[in-house]
N, C-alpha and C positions, 0 to 999 in steps of 0.2 A: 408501445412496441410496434402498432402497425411504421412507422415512419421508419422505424429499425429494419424490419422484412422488405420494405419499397425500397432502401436505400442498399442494403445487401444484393436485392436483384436487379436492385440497378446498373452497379457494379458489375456482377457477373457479363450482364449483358453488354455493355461498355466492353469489356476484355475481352467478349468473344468475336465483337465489331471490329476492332483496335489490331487483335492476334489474329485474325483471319483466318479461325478457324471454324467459320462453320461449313454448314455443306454447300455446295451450288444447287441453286433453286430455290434457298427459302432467306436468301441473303435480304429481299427486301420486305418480306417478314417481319424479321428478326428486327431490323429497323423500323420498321412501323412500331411494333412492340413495344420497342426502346423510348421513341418519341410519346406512346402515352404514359407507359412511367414516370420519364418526365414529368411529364404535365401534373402527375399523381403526386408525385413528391411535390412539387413546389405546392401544389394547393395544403398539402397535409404540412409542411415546413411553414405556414403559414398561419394555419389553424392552431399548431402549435399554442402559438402567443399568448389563446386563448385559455384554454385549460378546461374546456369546458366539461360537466360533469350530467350535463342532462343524459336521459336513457337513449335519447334518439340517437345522438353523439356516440354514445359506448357502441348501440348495435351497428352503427355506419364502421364503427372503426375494428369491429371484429367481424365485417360482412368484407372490407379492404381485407382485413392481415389473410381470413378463406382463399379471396381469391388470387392472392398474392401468392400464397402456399401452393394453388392447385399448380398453378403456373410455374412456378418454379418447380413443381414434381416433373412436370410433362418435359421441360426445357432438360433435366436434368439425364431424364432416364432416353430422350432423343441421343444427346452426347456418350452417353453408354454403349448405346448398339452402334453408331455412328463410328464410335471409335473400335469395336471388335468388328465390325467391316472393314474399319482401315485395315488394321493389322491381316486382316485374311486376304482382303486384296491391294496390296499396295499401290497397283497400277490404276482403278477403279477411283471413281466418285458414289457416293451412295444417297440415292434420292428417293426419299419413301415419300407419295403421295397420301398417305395419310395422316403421317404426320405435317405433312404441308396443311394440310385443312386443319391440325385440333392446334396449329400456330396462330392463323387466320382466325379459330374462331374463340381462342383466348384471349387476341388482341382487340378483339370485338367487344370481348367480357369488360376487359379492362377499361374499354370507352365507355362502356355505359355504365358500369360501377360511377367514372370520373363524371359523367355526366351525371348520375345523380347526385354525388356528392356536390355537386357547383348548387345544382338544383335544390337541392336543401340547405344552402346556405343562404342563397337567397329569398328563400321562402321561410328561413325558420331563424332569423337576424340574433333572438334575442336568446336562443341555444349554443350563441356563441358567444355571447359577453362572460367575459374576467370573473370567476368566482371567486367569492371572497375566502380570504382566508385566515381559521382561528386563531388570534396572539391568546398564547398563552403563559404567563409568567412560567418558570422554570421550577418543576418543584423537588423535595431533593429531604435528607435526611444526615447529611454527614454533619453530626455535629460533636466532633471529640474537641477536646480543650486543648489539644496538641496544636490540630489546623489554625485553630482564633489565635492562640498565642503566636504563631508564625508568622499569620499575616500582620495580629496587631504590633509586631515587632516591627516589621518592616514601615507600616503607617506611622510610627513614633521616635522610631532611628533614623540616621541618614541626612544627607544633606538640606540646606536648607532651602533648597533649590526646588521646583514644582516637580513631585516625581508620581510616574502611573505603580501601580501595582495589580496588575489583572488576574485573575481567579479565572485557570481553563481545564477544562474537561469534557467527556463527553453527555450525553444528554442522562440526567436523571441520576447524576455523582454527589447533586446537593451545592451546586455553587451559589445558586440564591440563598438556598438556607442560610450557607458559611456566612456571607455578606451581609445578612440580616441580622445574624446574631451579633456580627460586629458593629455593625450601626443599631443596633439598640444593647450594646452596651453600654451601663451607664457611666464608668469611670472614662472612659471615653471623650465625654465631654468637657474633662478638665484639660484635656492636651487640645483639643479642636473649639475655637470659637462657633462654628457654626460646621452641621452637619446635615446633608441634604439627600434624601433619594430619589432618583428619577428610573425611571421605567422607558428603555428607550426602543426595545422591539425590531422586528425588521423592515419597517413601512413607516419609521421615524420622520417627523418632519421638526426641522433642527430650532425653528421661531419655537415648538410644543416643546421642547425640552429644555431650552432658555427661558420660558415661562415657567417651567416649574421648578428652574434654580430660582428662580427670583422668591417663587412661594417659598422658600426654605429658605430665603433670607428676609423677605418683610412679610407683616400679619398681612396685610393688605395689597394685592394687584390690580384691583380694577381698573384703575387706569390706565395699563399696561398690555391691556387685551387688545387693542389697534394697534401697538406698535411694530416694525416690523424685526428679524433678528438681529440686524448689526445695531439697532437701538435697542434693543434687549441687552446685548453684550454687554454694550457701554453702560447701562447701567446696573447691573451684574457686578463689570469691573469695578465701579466706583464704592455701591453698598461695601465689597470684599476687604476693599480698601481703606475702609472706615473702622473695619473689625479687625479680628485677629486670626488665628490658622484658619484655615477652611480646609471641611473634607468633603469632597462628592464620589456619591456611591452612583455608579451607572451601569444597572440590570441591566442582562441580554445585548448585548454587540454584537452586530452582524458587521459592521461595516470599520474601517480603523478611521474614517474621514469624521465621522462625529468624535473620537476621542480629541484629534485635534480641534475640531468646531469648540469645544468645553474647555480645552487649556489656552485657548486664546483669550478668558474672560477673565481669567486668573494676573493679576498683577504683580508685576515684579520687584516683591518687598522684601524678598529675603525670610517671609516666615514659616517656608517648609508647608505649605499648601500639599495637600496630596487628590489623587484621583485613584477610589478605587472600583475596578470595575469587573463583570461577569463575562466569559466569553465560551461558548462551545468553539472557535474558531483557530486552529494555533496559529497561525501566520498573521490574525488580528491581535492575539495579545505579542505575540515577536515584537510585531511592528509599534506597538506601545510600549514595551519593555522587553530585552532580551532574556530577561530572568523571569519569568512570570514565574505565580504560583501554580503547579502542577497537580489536583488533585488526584489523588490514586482510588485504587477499592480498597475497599474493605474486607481486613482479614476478616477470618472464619468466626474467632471470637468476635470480634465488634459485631459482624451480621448478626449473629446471635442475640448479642447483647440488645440492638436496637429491634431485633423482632419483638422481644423478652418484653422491652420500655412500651412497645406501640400497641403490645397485646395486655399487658398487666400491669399497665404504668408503674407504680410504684413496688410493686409488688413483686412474686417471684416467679418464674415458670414452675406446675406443679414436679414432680420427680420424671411421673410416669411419660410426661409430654416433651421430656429433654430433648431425648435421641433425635425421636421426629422431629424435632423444634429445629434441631440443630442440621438435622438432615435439609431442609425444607430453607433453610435462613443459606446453605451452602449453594441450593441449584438456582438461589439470586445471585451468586457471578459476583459478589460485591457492590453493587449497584444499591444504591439508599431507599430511590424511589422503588425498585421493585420491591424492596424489604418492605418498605410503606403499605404498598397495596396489597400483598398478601397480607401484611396483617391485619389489615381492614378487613378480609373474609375472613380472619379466624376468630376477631375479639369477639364475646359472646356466645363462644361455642367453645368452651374448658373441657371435652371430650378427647379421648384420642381417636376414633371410631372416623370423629369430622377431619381430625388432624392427618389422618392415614390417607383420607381421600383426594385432603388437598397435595400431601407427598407426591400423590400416584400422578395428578395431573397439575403441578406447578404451572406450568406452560400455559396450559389454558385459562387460569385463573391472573397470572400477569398479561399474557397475550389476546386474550378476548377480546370479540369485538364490542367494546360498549367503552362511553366516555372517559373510565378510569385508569381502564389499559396505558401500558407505558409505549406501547408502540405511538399513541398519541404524539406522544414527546418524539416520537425519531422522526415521525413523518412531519415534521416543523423543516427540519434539516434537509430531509431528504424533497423537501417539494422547493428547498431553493437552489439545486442544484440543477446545472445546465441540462438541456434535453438528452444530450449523447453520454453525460457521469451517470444518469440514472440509470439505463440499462447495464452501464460499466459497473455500476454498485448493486447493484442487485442480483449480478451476475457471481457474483464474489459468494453467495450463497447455493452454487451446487457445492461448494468442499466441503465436510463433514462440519457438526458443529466442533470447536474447538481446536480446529487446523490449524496448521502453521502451511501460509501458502507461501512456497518461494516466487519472487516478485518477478522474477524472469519471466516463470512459468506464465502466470499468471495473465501478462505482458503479450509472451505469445499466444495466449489464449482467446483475451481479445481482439487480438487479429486477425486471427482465423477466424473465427466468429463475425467476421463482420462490422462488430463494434468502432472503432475508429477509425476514422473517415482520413482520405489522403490529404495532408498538406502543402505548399508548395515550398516551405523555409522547412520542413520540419518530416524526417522519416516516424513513419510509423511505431516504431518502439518506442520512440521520442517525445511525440502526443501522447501515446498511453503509457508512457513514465509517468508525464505533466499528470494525468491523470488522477494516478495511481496516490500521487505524493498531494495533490489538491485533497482528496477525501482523506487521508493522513490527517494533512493540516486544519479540517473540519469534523477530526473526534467521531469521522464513521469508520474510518477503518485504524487499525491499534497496530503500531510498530512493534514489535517482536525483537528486531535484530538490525543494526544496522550492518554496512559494508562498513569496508576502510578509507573510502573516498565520501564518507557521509552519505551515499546513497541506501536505499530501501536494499534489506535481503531478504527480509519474513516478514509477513504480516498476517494477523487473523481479525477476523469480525466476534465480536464480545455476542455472548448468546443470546441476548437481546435483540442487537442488530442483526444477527444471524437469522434469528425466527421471522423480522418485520420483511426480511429478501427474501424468505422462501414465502411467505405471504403473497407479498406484493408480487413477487415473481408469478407464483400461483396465476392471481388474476389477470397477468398481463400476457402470458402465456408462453412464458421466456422459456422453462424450464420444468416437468415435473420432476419430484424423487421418489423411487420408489422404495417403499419401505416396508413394513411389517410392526403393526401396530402391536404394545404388549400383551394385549386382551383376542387378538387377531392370528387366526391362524393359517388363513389363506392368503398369496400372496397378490398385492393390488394390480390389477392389471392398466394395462397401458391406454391413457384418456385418450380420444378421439382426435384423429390428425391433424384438426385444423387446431385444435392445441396444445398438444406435445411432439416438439421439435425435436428437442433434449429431455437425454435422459442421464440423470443422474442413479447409481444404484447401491445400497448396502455390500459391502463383499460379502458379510455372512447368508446374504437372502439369493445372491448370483446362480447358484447349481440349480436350485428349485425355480429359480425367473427363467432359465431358460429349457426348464423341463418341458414348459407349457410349447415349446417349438414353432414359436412366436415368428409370424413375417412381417414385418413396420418400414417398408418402406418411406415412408413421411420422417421416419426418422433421422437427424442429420448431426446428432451428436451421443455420445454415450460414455461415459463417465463413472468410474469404478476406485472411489480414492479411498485408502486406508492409511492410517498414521502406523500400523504395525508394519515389521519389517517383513515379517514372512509373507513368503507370496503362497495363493491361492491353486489350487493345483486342483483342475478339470480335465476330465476326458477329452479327445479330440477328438470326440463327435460333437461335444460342447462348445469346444472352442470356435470349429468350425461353422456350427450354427449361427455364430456371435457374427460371421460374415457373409452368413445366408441371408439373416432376418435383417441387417440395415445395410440393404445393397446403394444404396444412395449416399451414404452415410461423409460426413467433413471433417467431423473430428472425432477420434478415437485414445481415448485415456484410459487404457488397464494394465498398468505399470502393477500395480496389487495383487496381476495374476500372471503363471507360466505360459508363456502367448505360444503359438504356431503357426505357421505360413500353410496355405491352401491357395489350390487353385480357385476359388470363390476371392477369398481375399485381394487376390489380384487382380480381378476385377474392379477393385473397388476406386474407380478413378477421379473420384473426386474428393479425395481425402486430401486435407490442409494440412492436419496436424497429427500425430502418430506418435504416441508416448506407449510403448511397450518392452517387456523381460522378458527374459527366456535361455536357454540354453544355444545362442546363436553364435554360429561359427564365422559366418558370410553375410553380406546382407545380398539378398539372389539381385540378378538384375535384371527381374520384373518386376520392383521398383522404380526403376526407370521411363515407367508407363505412367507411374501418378502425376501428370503432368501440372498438378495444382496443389502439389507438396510446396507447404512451407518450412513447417517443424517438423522434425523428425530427432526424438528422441531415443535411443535403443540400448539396454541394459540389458546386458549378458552375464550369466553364471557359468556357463564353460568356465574350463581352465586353462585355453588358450590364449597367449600372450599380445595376439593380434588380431581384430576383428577383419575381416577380408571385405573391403565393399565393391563387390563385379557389378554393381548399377551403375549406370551411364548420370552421374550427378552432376556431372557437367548439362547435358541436355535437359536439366531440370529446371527449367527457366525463371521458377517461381521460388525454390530452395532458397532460404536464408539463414535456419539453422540448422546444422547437425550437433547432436551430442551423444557421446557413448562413454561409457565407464572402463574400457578400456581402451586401448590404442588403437586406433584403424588406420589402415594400408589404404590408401587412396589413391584410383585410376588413374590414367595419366589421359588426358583429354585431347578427341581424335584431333581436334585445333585449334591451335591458339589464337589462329588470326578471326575467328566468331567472334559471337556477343561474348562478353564477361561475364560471368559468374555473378549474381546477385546475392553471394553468400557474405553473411555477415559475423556468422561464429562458426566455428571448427576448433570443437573442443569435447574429446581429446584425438591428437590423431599422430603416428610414429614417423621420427627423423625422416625416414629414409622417405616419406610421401612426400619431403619438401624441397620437391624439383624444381627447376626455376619456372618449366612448363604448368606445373601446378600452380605455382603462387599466381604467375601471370594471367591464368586463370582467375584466379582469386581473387583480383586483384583490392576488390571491396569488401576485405574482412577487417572487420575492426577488433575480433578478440582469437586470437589463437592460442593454445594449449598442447605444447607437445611434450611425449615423454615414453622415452627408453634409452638406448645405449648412447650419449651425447658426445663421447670421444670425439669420432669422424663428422658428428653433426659441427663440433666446433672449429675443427678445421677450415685455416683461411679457405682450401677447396672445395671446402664441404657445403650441408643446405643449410649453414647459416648465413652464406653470404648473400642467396636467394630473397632473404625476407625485406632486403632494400626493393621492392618489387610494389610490398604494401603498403601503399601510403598513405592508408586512411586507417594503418591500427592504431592500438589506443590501448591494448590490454596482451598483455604477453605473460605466458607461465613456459619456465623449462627444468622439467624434472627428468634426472639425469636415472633412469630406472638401471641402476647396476648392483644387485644384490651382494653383497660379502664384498665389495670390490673396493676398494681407498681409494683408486691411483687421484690424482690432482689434477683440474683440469685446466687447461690457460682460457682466456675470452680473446677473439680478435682482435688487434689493436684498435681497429677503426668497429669497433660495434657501437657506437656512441653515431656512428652516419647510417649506418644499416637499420636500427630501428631508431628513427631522429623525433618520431610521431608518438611515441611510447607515453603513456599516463602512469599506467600502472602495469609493473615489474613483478614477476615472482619464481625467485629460484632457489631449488631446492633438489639436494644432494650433490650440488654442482663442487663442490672441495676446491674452488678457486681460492687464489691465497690473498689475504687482506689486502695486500700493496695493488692488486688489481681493481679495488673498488672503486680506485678513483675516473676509471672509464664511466662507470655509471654514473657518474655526478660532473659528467659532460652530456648527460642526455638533458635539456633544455627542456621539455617538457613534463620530463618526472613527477609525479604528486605523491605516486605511492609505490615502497617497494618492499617488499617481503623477503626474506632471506633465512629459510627455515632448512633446518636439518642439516648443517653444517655445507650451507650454500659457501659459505667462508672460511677458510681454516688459517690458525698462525694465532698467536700469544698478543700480539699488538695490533690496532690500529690509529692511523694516524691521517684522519683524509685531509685531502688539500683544501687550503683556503680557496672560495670562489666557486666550490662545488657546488650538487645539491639545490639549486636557486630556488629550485619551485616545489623542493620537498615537503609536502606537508604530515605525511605518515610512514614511520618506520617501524619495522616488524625484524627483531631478530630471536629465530627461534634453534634451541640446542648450538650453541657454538664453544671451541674451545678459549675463546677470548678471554683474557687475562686483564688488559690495561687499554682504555679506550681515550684516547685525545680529542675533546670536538669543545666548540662553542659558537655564538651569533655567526662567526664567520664561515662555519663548516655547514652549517643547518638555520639561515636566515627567518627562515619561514614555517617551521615545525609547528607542528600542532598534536602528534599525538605521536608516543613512541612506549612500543611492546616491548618487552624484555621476558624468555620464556625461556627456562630450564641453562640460562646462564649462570650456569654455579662458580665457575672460576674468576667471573670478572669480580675486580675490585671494587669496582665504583660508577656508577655514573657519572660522567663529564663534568663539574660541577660549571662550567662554563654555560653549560645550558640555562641555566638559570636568567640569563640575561637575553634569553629570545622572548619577544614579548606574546608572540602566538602560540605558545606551549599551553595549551590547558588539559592535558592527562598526559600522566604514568604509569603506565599497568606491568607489575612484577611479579613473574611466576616462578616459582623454583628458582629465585637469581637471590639468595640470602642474604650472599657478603655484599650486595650491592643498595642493602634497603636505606642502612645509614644514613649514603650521601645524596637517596631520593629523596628524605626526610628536607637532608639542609637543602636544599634544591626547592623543595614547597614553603618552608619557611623563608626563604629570601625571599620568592614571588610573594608572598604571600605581605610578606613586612614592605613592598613597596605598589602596594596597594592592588596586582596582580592574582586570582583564584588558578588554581591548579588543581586538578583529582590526583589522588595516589591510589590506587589499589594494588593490596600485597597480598598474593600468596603461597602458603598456610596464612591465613592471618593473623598476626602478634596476638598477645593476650593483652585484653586490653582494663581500666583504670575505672574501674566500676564508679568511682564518686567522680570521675571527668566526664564519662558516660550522664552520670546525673543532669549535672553543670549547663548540659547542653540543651536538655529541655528547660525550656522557658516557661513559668507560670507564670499565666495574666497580669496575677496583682505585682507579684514579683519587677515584671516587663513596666508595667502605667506605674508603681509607687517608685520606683529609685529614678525613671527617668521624668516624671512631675515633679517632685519634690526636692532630688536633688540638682535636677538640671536645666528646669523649665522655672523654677520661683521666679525668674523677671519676669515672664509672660505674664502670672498671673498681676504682679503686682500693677501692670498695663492693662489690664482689661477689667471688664464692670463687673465679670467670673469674681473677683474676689470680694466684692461688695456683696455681691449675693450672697458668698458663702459664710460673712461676716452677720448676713443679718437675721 
């Protein structure tokens, strides 16, 4: 974390160089200051590499993050009075000599901190060499007869062509296990001449792992041990060659470069060779197969069941120990290995007395610090990801456990925070996208939900990874939460500044936290999330407190409670990010003062129609999102010939704020959202014609807010030139008549478009050949549609198409059937329509094509087809050995053995 706080303040002070805004007098200060930072960062970006874990090491790097803290307090709260001198005298410069001297004599601190740090590297060499770090095979407990039969299905079907089949999940799901029980099964052996397992880790060296296919083909290598890999290969390939099928099992994949290194020994003989292999990593099993096997958790039963198995082997759980059993098998999340370990603390203790205690503190018993802890397993993963993901992932642990965090939010959060560092090909949202979806694709963080463009919309961390971030977080001093333990009835007070930054807090513990009339300035984040909807309702003297006690304070998240504006509040001018509810009418425009507003989120419960924003948001130089729940009237900006606008989202915000002076303003928003009365908005005179302005959107919604109203509305002829930059489309209530859709499938860049609540009205459609090019997702919801015409030529490129509450249409196009990128159909309330989704999946399906269908109500469905489709083992290995595979054997020396 120290390298996190050095680069944060590095930054700051960068922009206050760069924006010229500090005072006269202490301008070359500020720049001395700057230049040892520097110097601090690159020494600690470098020490990095090392990892090292000696004590001397840790107290250097929490004696840095102190003084980095104090420094950044004093810089912060200079800029506070600095800027309410500005505003008092506009005409004035404001030059305190005293803080000239405590600049002077923290840029002092800071050299000699970096001096000693030089100094103890040089004198202490061997506290900075490479710690090693523990391989630990992967250990795991999923072993239902459902998963084996799946995979071993796959290993025994299929072509006969060399195919991967990778086993992914995230840590301690049991995919070693899975793997193990299918390579020591024994019918197995009649389909695979030779079966081999390798252990390949993440510090692989590719000559080790070609040596020990060789041991699982001949008794003997010694001769082999000097040779180097590509003479490994070649004789690899030859043995393979000599034999019949070959399987290789290859534990733990960190990298997708060895799956290829191992199918290059594999010889091209036609006898259906397979590789199966382990991966916590999605994007390494992708890249070995698009299909992998996906392990999942484990229901409630199974946790049960396999506690039941690892506490009383054969035996039964007594009566009296059910409940708790079952209690205790539930707050392992599914997870095999945590099942494992807790039942390791309970076998030999048939009491419930023992059983109760370990209920009360599950967490502590999987999460302990000692070797059998499953946090073990996460921090494998988590010590190989880049310097800048770890604080990114660990950070993901202020939201509750069991969140569902929207990925936007999230996105902006580490922004404001600091966390992602400026690129020069790539904005900010954009790096901590890559991010977001990297730790996705490594089974730490769990997709929820996707968008309609395939990207992330919800994700949460599994309770496991949730507890090892607030751990790790803990020690590294990212972050406390403050909580209220069950046994505890005073509420924790706040650790010592140099290490709590942020604050995350219970809602239910909030009114009693801030009884104590707490001052924290050191404080620079506070965080108050609730999965419930109701919000939080405090006095305003409370409220007010909340912007007494973190007068410093960057980001601010109490969306959970009824907020209110103060004059303290307004003070607070260092605020990034701003997510808060309340009964707001306005937003005032001393807002306009935050001059290091990025996000601004704001949820109103009034029951006016239009939020009013009299903030100068133009003058917000730093502003890149606004969001509100309902419509906002947006200022008109004193001029357009200034800087642009840095705003990137405006959503949601009403027709009539979309002037042409506005947008040109705006001119760099990439997602807009408008919605109320659209009549005039659509008008060729109206502010639709304005949006040819944006040339860098990408995301457009237009909700046509006209309660009890029909009338019908036309689109511009030329709307297909006004927004030419368009990804993704979505309109709703707009009562355009179908013959008009075919503007939209002149927009060239389209992926995705939405068409909900009778965006489209008329009995027919019929779109034009040539449309649609770059459609890949359609959504239409509530429509009066009757009969719909389309095929390859209308929708080239489709890949997923909604269908919701269309009860009149007939059918599905059955043309569709012949777009070879269609792989889902989801029907909701569209009955007469299931039929011809049916023959639509059976056509792809008969020419060798997979398609999803999901319908609902869902049919009833064929209890003995239901059956048919679980596969038993012997079921699987005896029809397809016996009745499909008897040449094999008759070819190999398997049948001599079995003869004799």
């Amino acid at each position: 974390m120290a390298d996190a706080v050095v680069t944060f303040l590095l930054e700051n002070l960068l922009q206050l160089v760069n924006e010229n805004v500090l005072i006269k007098g202490v301008d070359d200060d500020f720049k001395h200051l700057l230049e040892e930072v520097k110097r601090l960062k690159a020494f600690l970006d470098d020490a990095a590499k090392y990892q090292s874990e000696s004590n001397q090491w840790k107290h250097l790097v929490e004696e840095i993050q102190r003084t980095v803290n104090r420094t950044e307090d004093i810089i912060d709260k200079f800029l506070v009075q600095a800027k309410l001198h500005k505003e008092k005298n506009k005409l004035g410069r404001f030059f305190d000599v005293s803080h000239l001297a405590t600049v002077r004599k923290l840029a002092a601190e800071i050299k000699d901190i970096h001096d000693k740090v030089r100094e103890l590297r040089q004198n202490n060499q061997q506290a900075f060499l490479p710690t090693p770090t523990l391989q630990m095979p992967t250990r795991g407990a999923h072993d239902t007869t459902q998963e084996v039969s799946q995979v071993i299905k796959r290993l025994v079907e299929g072509s006969e062509d060399l195919d991967v089949v990778p086993i992914v999940g995230m840590p301690g799901l049991g995919k070693t296990t899975l793997a193990r029980k299918i390579y020591n099964y024994t019918q197995l052996s009649f389909e695979f001449f030779s079966i081999i397992w390798v252990y390949v880790g993440q510090n692989y060296k590719l000559r080790e792992v070609y040596l020990n296919v060789l041991k699982g083909l001949k008794k003997r290598v010694d001769g082999y041990q000097i040779m180097g890999a590509d003479g490994l290969a070649w004789e690899i390939r030859g043995n393979i060659a000599k034999g019949g099928k070959c399987l290789i099992v290859l534990d733990d994949i960190w990298e997708p470069q060895v799956v290829e290194d191992v199918k290059k020994v594999f010889p091209k003989n036609n006898k259906g060779h397979r590789i199966l292999m382990t991966t916590r990593q999605q994007n390494v099993a992708l890249f070995a197969n698009t299909d992998p096997h996906q392990l999942k958790f484990l229901e409630e039963e199974e946790s049960f069941e396999l506690l039941e198995r690892r506490v009383f082997g054969k035996g039964n759980c007594p009566a009296e120990l059910e409940e708790v059993g079952k209690i205790i098998a539930g707050k392992c999340s599914g997870v095999p290995l945590a099942i494992v370990v807790i039942a390791g603390g309970l076998r030999g203790h048939p009491n419930q007395i023992d059983w109760l205690r370990v209920e009360r503190d599950v967490v502590l018993h999987l999460y302990g610090d000692n070797h059998e802890s499953c946090l073990k397993l996460v921090e494998l993963s988590y010590n190989c990801l880049p310097k800048e993901m770890k604080t990114c992932f660990l950070y993901c642990g202020v939201f509750p456990r069991g969140f569902d965090i929207l990925s936007w939010k999230l996105i902006r959060l580490w922004i404001a925070e600091g966390l992602i560092k400026p690129q020069q090909t790539y904005t900010l949202e954009e790096t901590a996208e890559f991010y977001l979806n990297d730790l996705v694709n490594r089974n730490l963080v769990i997709l929820t939900q996707k968008r309609s463009n395939g990207q992330l919309k919800t994700c949460r961390l599994h309770d496991m990874l949730h507890q090892f971030c607030r751990m790790e977080a803990s020690k590294k001093w990212l972050f406390q939460e403050i909580c209220r333990a069950p046994d505890q009835a005073a509420i924790p007070s706040i650790q010592d500044s140099d290490s709590c930054r942020r604050l995350c807090i219970q809602p239910s513990i909030l009114d009693d936290f801030l009884h104590n009339k707490l001052f924290a300035e050191h404080v620079r984040s506070f965080y108050c999330f609730s999965s419930k909807r109701e919000q939080i309702k405090l006095t305003r003297d409370k409220i007010e407190l909340i912007h007494k006690a973190f007068p410093l304070i960057r980001v601010l998240d109490v969306e959970s409670l009824k907020f209110l504006f103060s004059k303290d509040f307004n003070q607070l001018f260092h605020l990034r990010y701003v997510a808060i509810s309340g009964d707001f009418k306005s937003l005032p425009p001393t807002f306009g003062g935050f001059w290091n507003l990025q996000t601004l989120i704001i949820n109103t419960s009034t029951f006016e129609p239009i939020l009013d924003i009299k903030a100068d948001i133009w003058n917000m130089l730093q502003l890149r999102h606004l969001h509100s729940n309902i419509p906002a009237k947006l200022p008109s900006p004193a001029s357009t010939t200034s800087k642009p606008s840095c705003l990137q989202t405006l959503s949601t915000v009403s027709p009539e704020s979309c002037k042409k002076e506005v947008l040109l303003k705006a001119c760099n928003l990439r997602k807009l959202s408008i919605q109320g009365p659209m009549e005039g908005f659509l008008d060729t005179k109206g502010g639709i014609s304005n949006l040819q302005e944006l040339t860098s959107l990408e995301n457009l919604k237009l909700l046509n807010d006209v309660p009890y109203v029909f009338k019908a509305l036309c689109l511009p002829p030329a709307f297909f030139r006004l927004v030419s930059t368009v990804k993704k489309l979505t309109l709703t209530n707009t009562r355009f008549s179908w013959s008009e859709a075919d503007k939209l499938g002149m927009l060239e860049t389209l992926e995705v478009l939405k068409l909900k609540e009778f965006a489209f009205t008329g009995e027919s459609w019929k779109p034009r050949i040539g449309g649609f090019s770059q459609l890949q997702f359609l959504w239409i919801e509530w429509a009066d549609l009757e009969t719909w015409e389309a095929s390859i030529l209308n929708f080239p490129i489709l890949r997923h198409l909604v269908l919701i509450h269309c009860d009149k249409l007939d059918s599905v196009p059955l043309g569709l059937a012949d777009i070879h990128s269609l792989q889902e159909m989801r029907l909701e309330n569209t009955s007469r329509a299931v039929r011809s989704a049916k023959v639509i999946r059976e056509r792809k399906t008969s020419r060798g094509m997979k398609v999803k269908l999901s319908i609902f109500p869902p049919e009833s469905t064929d209890s003995n087809a239901t059956q048919g489709e679980n596969w038993d083992i012997e079921l699987v290995l005896g029809s397809w050995i016996w009745c499909h595979h008897i040449s094999f054997f008759m070819q190999s020396s398997h049948l001599i053995w079995l003869f004799q």
